[in-house]
C-alpha atoms as one frame of an Amber mdcrd trajectory, in Angstrom:
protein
  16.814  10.253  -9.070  16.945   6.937 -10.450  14.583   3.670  -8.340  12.879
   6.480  -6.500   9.850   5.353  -4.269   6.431   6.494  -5.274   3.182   6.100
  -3.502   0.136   4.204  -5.181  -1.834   4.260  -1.957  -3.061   5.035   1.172
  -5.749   3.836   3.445  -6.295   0.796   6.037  -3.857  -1.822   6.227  -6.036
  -4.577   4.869  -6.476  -2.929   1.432  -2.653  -2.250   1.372  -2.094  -6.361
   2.139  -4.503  -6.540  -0.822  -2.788  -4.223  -3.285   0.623  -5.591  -2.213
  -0.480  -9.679  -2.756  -1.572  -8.159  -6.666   1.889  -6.641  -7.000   3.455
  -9.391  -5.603   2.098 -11.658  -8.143   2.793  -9.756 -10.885   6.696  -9.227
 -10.161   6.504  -5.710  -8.934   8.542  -4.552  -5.726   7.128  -2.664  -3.048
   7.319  -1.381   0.196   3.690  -1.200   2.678   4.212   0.867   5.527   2.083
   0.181   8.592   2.095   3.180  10.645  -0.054   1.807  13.253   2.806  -1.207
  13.934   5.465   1.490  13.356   4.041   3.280  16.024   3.953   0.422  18.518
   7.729  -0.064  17.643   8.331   3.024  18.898   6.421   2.809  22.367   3.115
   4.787  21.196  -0.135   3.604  19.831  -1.414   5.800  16.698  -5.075   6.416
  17.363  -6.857   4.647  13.974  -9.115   1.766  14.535  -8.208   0.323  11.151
  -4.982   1.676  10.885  -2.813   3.192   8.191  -0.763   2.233   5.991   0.906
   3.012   2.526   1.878   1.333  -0.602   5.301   2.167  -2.573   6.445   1.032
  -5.960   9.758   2.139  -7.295   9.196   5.213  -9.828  10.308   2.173 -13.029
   7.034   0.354 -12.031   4.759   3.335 -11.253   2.877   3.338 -14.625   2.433
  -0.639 -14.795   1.245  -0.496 -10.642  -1.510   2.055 -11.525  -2.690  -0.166
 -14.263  -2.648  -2.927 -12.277  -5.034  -0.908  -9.160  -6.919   0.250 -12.036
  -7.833  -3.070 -12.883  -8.779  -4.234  -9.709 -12.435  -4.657  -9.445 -13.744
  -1.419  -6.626 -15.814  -4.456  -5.282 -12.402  -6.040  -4.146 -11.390  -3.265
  -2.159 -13.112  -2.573   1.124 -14.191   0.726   1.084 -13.128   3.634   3.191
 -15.506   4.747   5.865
């Protein structure tokens, strides 16, 4: 299936804002969704403190995203407790 969604990650919201703003400034489309605020939407709270969310890239930008996260210094990205 051609422009097919693929997920780069998953964890707490404020890592996906991160890895979105990098793929945002290098051109790439994606998609972060925010379970936590999609949950609210619907009239329930999901139980996460940090909440969770995911980051998708369209399947022609997959290889370049991964590059890109694999570039990103671990340092820069809050790590999971």
């Amino acid at each position: 299936m051609e422009n097919e969604l693929k997920k780069i990650y998953s964890g707490s919201v404020v890592n996906a804002e991160f890895i979105g703003s990098v793929l945002e400034q290098n051109d790439i489309q994606f998609l972060i969704r925010n379970y936590q605020e999609e949950s609210l939407v619907a009239g329930w709270a999901a139980g996460t403190i940090k909440g969770d969310a995911s980051v998708f890239v369209f399947d022609t930008d997959y290889e370049r995203a991964m590059l890109l996260l694999d570039e990103i210094d671990e340092s820069e990205i809050e790590e999971e407790e």
